[in-house]
N, C-alpha and C positions, 0 to 999 in steps of 0.2 A: 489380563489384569496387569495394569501398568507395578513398577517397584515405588517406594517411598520416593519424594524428589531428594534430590542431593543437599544437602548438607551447607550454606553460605558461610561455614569458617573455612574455606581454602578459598581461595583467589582462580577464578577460572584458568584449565591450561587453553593457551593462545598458541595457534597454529596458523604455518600462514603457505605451506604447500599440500599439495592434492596428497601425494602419499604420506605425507604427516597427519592429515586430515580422517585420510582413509585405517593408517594404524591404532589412532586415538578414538573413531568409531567401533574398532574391530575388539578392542579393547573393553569396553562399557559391554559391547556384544557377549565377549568370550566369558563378562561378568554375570550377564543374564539381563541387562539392562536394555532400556529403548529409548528410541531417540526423538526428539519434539525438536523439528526445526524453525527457527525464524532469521529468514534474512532480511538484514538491514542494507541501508549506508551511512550508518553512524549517524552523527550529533543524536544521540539517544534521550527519548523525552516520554514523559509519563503513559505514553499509548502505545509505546515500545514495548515495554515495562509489560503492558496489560499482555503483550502478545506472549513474552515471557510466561507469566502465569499461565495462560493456555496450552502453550506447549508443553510446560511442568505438570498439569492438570491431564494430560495424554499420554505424556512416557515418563519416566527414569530422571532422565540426564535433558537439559536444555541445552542445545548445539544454536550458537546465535552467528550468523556470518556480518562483517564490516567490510561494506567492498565498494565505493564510490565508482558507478558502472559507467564510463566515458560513454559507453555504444548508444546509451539513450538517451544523450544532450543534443541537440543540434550545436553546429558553432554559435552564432549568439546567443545561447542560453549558460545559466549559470555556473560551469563546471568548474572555472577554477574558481568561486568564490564560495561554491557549495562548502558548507563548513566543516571540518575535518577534527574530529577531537578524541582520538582514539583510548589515552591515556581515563580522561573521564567517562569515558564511554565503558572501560573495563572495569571503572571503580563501582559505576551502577550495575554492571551486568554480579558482579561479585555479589554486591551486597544481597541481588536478588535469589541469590544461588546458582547462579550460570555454571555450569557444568564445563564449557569448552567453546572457545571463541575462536573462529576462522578468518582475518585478515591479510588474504590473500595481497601480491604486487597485481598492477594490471600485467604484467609478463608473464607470470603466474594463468591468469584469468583466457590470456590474449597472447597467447606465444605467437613468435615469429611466425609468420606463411597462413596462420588460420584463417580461412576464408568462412566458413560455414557460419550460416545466418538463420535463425529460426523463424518463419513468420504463419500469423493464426490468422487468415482471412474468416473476414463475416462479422465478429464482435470484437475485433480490433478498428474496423474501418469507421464508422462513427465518432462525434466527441471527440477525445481525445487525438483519435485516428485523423480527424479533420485537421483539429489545429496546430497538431505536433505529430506528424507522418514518421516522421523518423523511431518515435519512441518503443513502438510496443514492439518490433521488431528486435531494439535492443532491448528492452525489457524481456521479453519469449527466449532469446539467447541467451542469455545472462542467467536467468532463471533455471532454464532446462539445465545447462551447465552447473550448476549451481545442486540442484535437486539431483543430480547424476552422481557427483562428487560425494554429496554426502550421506548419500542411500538412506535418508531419516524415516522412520516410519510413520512420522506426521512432520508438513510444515504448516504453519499460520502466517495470512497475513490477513492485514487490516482490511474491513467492509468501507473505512477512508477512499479506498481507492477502489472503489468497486467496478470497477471497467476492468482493470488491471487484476483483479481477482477473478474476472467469468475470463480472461485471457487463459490465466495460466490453467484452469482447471480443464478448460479445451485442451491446452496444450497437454496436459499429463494425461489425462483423457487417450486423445492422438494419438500419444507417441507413447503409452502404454507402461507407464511411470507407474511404480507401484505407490510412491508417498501418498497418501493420504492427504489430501487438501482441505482445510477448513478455515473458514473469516472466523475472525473476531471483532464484532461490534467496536463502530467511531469510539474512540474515548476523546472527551470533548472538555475546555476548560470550564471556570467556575457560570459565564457568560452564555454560554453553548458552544463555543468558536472551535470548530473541531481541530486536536492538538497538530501539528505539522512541526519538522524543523525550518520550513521557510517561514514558519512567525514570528525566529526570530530578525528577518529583516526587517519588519514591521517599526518603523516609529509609534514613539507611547500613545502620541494623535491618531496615527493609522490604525493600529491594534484598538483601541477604542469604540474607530467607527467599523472594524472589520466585523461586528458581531451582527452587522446586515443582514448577510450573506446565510448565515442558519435563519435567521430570524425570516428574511423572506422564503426559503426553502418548506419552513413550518406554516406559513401563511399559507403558500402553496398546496402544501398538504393538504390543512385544514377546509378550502375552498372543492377542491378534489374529491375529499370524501364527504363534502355537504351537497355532491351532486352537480357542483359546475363544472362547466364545460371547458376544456384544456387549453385552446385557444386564449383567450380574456385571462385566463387566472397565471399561466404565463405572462403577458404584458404586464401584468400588474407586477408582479415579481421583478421583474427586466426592469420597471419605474422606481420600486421602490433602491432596489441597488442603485440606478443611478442616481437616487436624490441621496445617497450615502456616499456618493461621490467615488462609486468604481468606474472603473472606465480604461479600456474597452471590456466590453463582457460577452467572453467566448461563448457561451452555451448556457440557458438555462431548457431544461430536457426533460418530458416525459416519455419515459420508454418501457416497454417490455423486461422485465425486469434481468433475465439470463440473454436475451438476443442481441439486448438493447434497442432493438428496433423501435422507431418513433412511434408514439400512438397518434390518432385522428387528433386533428386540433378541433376538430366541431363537433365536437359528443366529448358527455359526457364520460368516464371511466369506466369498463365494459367488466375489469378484473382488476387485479395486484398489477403495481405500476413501481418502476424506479425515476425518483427523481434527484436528476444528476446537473450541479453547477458549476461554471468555471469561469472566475473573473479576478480582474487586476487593480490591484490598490497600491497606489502611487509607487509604479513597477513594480510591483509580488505577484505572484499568480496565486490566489486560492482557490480550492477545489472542494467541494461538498457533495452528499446525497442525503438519500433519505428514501425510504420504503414507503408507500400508502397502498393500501386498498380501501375501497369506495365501500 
């Protein structure tokens, strides 16, 4: 039986080395307290927030990390423009009651000499795995690291990133991580647009026509469990994004919902399916899913 959550009149304590990290756990421990992790990389936006709550709804004390992770950029992707707002980022974590926030240096993360690389073959390789090779590799490292550090008896992260959440639960799975792993359902804005902090790259015009991208995803659905065939209800999907003027569009993906493994494009849906999409709107990458069974 988890304790009351904590209290949102103090100001979370912020720690930003492993044995400071590890004393201020040991600490809530030696109180009788547990721990609900969610790691972030900051710009914190309302689907943060929700993770927050689930964590708080599992233990004691919220433990929320800020750690903008270089190992899972490629070089021309966004790392130094990735937005950094640490200061508001603790003002929302406070308000929600965050118990203790970890904002680690990457020297801290990445000391000198360390070579050790995590990688989850099989449901990394797909998707994401195709058009961004570099990622989940650092994502799996960063993570295990991360979930080791802060021994929480639950972390959450987002069903947003569902690819990225059958990774790591492999990985903890693996390599025999006691954390407890659990998603928390897209939180999505008023439109559907599921929330990100690269929305706010978005122009007002972009953000407008960016509500596509769910919009076809649901069409998708909806065609899927009226018994059509995967093939055709895909293209249609792929058309309607482009007449919303995405372009290029990495992935739009019916798959097995934990393997991710492709389903037949010429039958209809046999069981529960995941569909997973990834496309760019005047340079942003958005990424979506969505659950169906037929």
């Amino acid at each position: 039986m988890t304790q009351p959550p904590r209290s949102s009149s103090a100001p979370p304590l912020i720690v930003r080395s492993i044995a400071d990290l590890r004393a201020a756990v040991a600490r809530i421990r030696a109180a009788g307290g547990t721990i609900g992790f969610v790691p972030t990389m900051g710009a914190l936006h309302d689907g943060h927030l929700a993770l927050v709550r689930a964590a708080q709804a599992e233990a004691s004390h919220a433990l929320v990390s800020i750690f903008v992770n270089p190992a899972q950029f490629a070089p021309h992707e966004d790392l130094d423009r990735y937005p950094r707002t640490e200061a508001a980022d603790v003002a929302r974590l406070a308000e929600a009651g965050c118990a203790l926030v970890y904002a680690p240096a990457v020297a801290e993360m990445y000391p000198p000499g360390a070579v050790t690389r995590v990688r989850v073959p099989g449901v990394s390789a797909p998707l994401e795995g195709q058009f961004r090779p570099h990622f989940f590799e650092g994502v799996a490292t960063v993570v295990t690291k991360l979930l080791i550090q802060a021994g929480a008896d639950v972390a959450v992260f987002g069903e947003k990133d569902w690819q990225q959440l059958q990774v790591i639960r492999r990985l903890a799975a693996d390599l025999d991580i006691p954390t407890r792993i659990i998603g928390a359902p897209t939180e999505r804005d008023t439109d559907g647009l599921a929330l990100s902090s690269r929305n706010a790259y978005l122009s007002p015009e972009a953000r407008a026509r960016a509500v596509a991208l769910p919009q076809a995803l649901l069409a998708l659905k909806a065609d899927l469990e009226s018994g059509a065939v995967v093939g055709p209800s895909v293209a249609r999907a792929l058309a309607a994004l482009a007449a919303a003027g995405f372009g290029p569009v990495d992935y739009v993906a019916v798959c097995e919902p934990h393997t991710l493994e492709a389903l037949p494009d010429d039958a209809p849906l046999a069981g529960p399916a995941r569909l997973l999409a990834a496309a760019w709107l005047d340079g942003t990458r958005l990424i979506d899913n969505l659950g169906v069974a037929p």
